[in-house]
C-alpha positions in Angstrom: 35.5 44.5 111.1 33.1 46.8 109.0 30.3 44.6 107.7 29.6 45.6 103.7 26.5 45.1 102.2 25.9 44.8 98.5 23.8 48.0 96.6 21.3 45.4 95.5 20.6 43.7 99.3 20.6 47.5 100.6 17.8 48.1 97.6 16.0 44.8 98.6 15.8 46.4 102.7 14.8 49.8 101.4 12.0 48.7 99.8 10.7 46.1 102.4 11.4 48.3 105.6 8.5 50.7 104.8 5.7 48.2 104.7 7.3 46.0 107.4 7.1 49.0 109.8 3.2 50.0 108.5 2.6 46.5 109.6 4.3 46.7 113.4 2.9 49.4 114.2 -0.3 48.4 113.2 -0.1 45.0 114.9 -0.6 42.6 112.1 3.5 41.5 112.0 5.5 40.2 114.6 8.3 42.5 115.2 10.4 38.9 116.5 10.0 38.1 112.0 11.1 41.9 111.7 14.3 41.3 113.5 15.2 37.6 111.8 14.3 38.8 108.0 16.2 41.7 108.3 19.4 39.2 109.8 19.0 37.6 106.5 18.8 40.0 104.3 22.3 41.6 106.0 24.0 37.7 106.1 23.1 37.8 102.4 25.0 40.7 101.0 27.8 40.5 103.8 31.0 39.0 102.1 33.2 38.8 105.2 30.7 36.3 107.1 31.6 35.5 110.9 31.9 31.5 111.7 31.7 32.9 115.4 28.0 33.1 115.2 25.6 30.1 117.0 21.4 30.2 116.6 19.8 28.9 119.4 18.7 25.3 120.2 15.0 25.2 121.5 15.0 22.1 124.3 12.1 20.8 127.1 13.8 20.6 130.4 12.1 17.2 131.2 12.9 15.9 128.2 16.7 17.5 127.9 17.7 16.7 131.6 15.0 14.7 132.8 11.2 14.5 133.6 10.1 16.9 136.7 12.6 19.6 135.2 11.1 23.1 133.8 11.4 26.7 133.0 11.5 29.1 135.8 8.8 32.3 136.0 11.1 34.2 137.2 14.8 35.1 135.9 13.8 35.6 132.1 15.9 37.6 129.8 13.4 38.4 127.4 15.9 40.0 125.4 17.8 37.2 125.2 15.6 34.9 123.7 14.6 37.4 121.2 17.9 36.9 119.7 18.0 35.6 116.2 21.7 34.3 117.3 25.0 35.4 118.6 28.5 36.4 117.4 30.3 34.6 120.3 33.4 36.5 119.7 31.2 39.6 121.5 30.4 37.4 124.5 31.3 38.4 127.7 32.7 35.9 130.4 31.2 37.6 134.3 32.2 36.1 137.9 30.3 39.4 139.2 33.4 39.1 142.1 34.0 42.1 143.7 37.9 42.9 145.2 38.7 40.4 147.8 36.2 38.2 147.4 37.0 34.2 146.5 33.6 33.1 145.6 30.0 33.8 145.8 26.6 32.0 145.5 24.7 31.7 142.5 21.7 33.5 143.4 24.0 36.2 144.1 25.6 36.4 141.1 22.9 36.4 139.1 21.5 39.2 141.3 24.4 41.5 140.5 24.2 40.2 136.8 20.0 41.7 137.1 22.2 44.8 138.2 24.3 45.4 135.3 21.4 44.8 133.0 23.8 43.4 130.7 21.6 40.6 128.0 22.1 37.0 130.3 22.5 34.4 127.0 19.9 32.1 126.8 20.3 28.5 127.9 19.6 27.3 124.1 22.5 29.1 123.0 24.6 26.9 125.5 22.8 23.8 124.2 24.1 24.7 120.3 27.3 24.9 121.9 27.1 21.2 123.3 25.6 20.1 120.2 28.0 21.8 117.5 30.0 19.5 115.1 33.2 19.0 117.2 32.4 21.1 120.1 34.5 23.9 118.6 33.1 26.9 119.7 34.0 25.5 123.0 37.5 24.2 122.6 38.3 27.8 121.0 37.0 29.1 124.1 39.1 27.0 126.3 42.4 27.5 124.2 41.9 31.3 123.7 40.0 31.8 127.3 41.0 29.4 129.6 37.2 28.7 129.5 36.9 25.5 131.3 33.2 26.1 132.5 30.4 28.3 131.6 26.9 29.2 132.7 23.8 30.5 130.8 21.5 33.1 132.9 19.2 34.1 130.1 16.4 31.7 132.1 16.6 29.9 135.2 15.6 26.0 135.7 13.8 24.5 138.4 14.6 20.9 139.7 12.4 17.9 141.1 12.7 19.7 144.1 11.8 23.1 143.1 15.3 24.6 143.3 16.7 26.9 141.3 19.4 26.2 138.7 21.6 27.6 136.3 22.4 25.7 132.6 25.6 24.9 132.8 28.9 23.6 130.1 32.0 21.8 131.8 35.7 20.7 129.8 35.3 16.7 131.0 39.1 15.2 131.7 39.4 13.5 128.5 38.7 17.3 126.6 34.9 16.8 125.9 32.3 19.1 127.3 29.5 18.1 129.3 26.5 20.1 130.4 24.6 20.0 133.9 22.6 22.5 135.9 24.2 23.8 139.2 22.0 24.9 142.2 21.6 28.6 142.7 22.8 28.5 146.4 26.2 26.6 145.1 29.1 28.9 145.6 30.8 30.1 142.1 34.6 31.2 142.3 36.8 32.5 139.2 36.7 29.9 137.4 32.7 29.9 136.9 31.8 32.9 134.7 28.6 33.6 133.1 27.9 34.0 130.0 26.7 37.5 129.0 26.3 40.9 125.7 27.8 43.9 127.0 23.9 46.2 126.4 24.8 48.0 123.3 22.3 49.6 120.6 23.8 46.6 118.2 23.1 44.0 120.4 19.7 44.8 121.4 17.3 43.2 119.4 14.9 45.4 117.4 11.5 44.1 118.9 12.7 45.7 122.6 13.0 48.9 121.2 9.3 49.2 119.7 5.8 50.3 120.6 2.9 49.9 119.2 -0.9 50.4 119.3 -3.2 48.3 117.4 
């Protein structure tokens, strides 16, 4: 679907975009507030609005899942977490499984995700998910899908123990999702994708793609 935005909201960007990039490239704006005001000013002069589209939910590990939990150093999508939100009918489901193979760890999988350098979706995007209203994001996902279980790679936990583990989403018995973290050297089959944005000039947001010098 073409998205149409209004003469007067194009009018509105014209005349912000000139002193919004003086500013980047000098340093004194954060090109993150770039990205997020020009999102608005597009939401606000598009009349075909998506309902597909989930902002992320920020979250403390030890608080979330319990005390001793945190963020990995290692892992990070910075791209990913530089997303404003996503239009979840563009997410892509990967089980990185080659032909012939039945399953594979999770530390390998997410090494052939780091290979296709597609954006890995943020755990806080999977925590909206949990969250929303009714859980129907997820229940559309399952009846259109057959999503019955879904990982986040954007960032990688770390356990009392100091293992690695992915944020996961699981369809409970009674049709209620749950949400759990799954230990990287766990094997993942088919039925375990990850959640993922095919890297496309659209889906990149626009702080990766500048430089500048103060």
């Amino acid at each position: 679907m073409t998205q149409r935005v209004s003469d007067k909201i194009i009018a509105t960007f014209t005349r912000q975009q000139h002193d919004w990039m003086e500013r980047v490239l000098k340093g004194s704006l954060d090109p993150v507030k770039v990205a997020r005001a020009v999102q608005v000013i597009i939401d606000e002069g598009n009349n075909n609005r998506s309902n597909n589209f989930i902002l992320p939910t920020e979250i403390d590990p030890a608080t979330f899942i319990g005390k001793g939990w945190k963020w990995a150093d290692t892992y990070v999508d910075a791209r990913s977490l530089a997303l404003p939100r996503v239009d979840f009918s563009k997410v892509l489901f990967e089980t990185c499984l080659e032909e012939g193979e039945a399953r594979i760890t999770g530390k390998e999988k997410l090494h052939r995700l780091l290979d296709k350098d597609d954006i890995r979706l943020d755990p806080r995007f999977g925590v909206t998910l949990f969250k929303e209203e009714g859980q129907k994001t997820l229940k559309r996902l399952c009846e259109e899908r057959g999503i019955t279980h879904l990982d986040f790679p954007g960032r990688v936990l770390v356990n009392r123990a100091g293992e690695h583990c992915l944020f996961y989403l699981y369809l409970h018995s009674d049709d209620t999702w749950g949400c759990g973290a799954d230990n990287l050297a766990l094997n993942c089959d088919s039925r375990h994708p990850s959640a993922v944005l095919a890297k496309t000039k659209t889906n990149i947001p626009l702080e990766s793609n500048l430089s500048f010098t103060r």
